[in-house]
N, C-alpha and C positions, 0 to 999 in steps of 0.2 A: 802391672805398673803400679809404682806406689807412690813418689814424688817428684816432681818437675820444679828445678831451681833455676833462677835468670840472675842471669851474673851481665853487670855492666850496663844496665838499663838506665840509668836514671834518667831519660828523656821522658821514659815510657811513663803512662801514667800511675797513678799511686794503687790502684786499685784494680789488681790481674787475675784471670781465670784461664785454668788452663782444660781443655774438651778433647777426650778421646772420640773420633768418628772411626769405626770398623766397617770395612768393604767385605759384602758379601760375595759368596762366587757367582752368584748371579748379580752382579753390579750392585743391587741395591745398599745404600749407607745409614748408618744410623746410630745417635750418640749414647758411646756405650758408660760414660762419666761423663761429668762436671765437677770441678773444686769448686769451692766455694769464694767469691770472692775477698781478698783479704789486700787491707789496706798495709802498706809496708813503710820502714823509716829509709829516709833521703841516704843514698852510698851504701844502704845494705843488700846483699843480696835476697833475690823475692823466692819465697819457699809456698810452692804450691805443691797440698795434701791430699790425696785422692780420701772421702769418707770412708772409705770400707778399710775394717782393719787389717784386712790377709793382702789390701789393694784391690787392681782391676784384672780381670783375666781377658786378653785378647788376644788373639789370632788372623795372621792373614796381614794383608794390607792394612794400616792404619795409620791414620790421620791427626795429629795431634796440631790443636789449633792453640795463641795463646792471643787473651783477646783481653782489650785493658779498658777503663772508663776514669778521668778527671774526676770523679765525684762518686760515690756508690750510688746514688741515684740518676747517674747520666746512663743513657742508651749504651751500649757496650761496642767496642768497634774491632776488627779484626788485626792484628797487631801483626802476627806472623804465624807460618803452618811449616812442617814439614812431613811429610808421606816417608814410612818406613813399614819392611816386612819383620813380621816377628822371628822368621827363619835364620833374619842374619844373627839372631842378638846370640846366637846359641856359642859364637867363635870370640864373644866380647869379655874377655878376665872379668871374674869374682873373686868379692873378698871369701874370708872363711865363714862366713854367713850364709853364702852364696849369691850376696845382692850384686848385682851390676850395674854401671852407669853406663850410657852414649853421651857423648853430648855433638851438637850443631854449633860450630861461629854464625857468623852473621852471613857470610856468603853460601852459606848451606839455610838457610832459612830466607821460605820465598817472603816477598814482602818486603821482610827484616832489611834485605841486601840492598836495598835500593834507599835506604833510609839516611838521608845524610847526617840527621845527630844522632844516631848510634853509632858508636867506636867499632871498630874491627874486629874488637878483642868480646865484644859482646854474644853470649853463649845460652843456650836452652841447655840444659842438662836432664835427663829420666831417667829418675831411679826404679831396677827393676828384678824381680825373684825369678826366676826360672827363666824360659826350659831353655835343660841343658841338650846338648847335640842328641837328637833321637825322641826329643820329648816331640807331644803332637803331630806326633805323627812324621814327621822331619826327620831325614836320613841320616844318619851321622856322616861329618865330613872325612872322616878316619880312612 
């Protein structure tokens, strides 16, 4: 995973973070990133940067949380999550890079969907390298 952009937000607060949580096969959870939080200008879309330069490598069940605060020094609160497996992303178009996007509206993000001043049109987007059908272990769908 390399970057998670929020398009149509401007309810949200000025100051967003987005957290990878990976499910282990034995249930256990645990955060595999955090961006850093970055304050953003009013109508632009919020571009959240995973630190590592290759990105994040995850597997499995994963949980991407995006979590915002009024002030870089307020308490941070949970904004919106959605749960996805890393198996589907293998059938998602790449460019010639090989990067790919998903993205979530608002009624695919828990939380989000219930939020009355977020617009409809309001979107999480992940940007992301690999694997392709067969990587990790993951069957091809062929």
């Amino acid at each position: 995973m390399r970057a998670v952009q929020l398009y149509k937000v401007d309810k949200w607060p000025s100051f967003l973070e987005a957290e990878l949580v990976e499910r282990t096969t034995d249930g256990e959870e645990y955060t595999v990133a955090c961006t850093a939080s970055t304050g953003r200008e009013e109508n632009q879309p919020a571009q959240l940067t995973f630190a590592q330069e290759r990105g994040v490598h995850v597997t499995g069940d994963v949980l991407l949380v995006i979590w915002g605060r009024s002030r870089s020094f307020m308490p941070r609160e949970r904004l919106c999550h959605v749960w996805f497996n890393t198996w589907f992303l293998a059938d998602v178009p790449r460019d010639a890079s090989g990067q790919g996007t998903i993205k979530w509206f608002k009624k695919g993000l828990d939380r989000a969907c219930r939020d009355a001043d977020l617009p409809d049109l309001a979107c999480v987007q992940l940007t992301f390298l690999g694997p392709e059908a067969g990587a990790l272990g993951q069957p091809s769908r062929e």
